[in-house]
C-alpha positions in Angstrom: -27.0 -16.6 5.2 -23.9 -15.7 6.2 -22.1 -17.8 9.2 -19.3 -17.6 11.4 -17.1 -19.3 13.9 -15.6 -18.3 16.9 -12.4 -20.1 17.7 -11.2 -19.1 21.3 -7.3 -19.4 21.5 -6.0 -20.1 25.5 -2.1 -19.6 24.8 -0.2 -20.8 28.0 2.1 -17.7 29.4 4.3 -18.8 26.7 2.8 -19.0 23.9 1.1 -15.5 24.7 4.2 -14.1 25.2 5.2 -15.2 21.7 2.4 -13.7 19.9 3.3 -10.1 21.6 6.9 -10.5 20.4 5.6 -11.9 16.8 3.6 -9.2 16.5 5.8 -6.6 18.0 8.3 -7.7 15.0 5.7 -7.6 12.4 5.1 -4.0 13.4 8.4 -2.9 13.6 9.7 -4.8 10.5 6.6 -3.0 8.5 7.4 0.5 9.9 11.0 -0.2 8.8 9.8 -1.0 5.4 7.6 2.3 5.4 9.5 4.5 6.2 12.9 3.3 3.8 9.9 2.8 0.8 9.4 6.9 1.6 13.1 7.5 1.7 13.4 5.5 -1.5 10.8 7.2 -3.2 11.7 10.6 -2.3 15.0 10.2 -3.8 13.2 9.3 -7.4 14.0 5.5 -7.0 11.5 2.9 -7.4 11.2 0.8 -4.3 9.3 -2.5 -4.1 8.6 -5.1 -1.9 11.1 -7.9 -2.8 13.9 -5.3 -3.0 13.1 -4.2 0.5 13.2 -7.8 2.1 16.2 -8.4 0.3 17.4 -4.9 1.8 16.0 -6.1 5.1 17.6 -9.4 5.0 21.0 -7.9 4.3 21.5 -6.1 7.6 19.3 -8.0 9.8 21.6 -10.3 11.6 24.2 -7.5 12.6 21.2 -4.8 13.4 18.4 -6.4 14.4 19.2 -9.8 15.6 15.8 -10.2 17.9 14.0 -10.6 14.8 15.4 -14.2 14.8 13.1 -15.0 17.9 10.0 -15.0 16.0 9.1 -17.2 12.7 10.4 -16.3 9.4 6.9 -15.8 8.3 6.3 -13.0 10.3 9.1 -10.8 8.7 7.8 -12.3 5.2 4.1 -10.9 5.8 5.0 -7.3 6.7 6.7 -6.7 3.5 3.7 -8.4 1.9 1.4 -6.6 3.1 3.6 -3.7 2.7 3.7 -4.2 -1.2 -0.2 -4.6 -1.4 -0.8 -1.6 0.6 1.4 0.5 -2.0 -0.4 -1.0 -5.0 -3.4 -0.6 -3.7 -2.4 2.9 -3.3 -0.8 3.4 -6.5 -3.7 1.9 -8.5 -6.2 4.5 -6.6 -3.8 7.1 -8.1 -4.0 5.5 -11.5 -8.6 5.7 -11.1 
């Protein structure tokens, strides 16, 4: 048998509001990561994960300071997820 909870969240205005900015950065930080990864492997390098935050982190505070609202967590996950997404994608190559 296989059970599950439901856990109802009520975020005051808030914390609502923080959750659409956390996830707004997650999106945007993930995107960014895409689309240098495709850059990056277009021009025969070999991008990964780590090297990308560490790319990230590097011009973040002069480009995209609003990042900085939002937990550090949130950055960390996109890239990630960004990484498994590729190896999962790269091991389907490899099948």
């Amino acid at each position: 048998m296989i059970r599950a909870h439901r856990i109802r969240l009520n975020p005051t205005p808030e914390q609502a509001e923080y959750f659409v900015r956390a996830a707004g950065t997650r999106r945007f930080v993930y995107n960014w990561g895409l689309a240098e990864w495709n850059r990056q492997y277009q021009a025969g390098e070999k991008p990964s994960a780590r090297a990308l935050k560490k790319q990230f982190n590097a011009i973040r505070k002069e480009q995209f300071p609003w990042t900085y609202e939002v937990t550090k967590s949130v950055v960390e996950g996109a890239f990630i997820d960004l990484g498994k997404a590729f190896a999962d994608f790269f091991d389907g190559l490899k099948s």
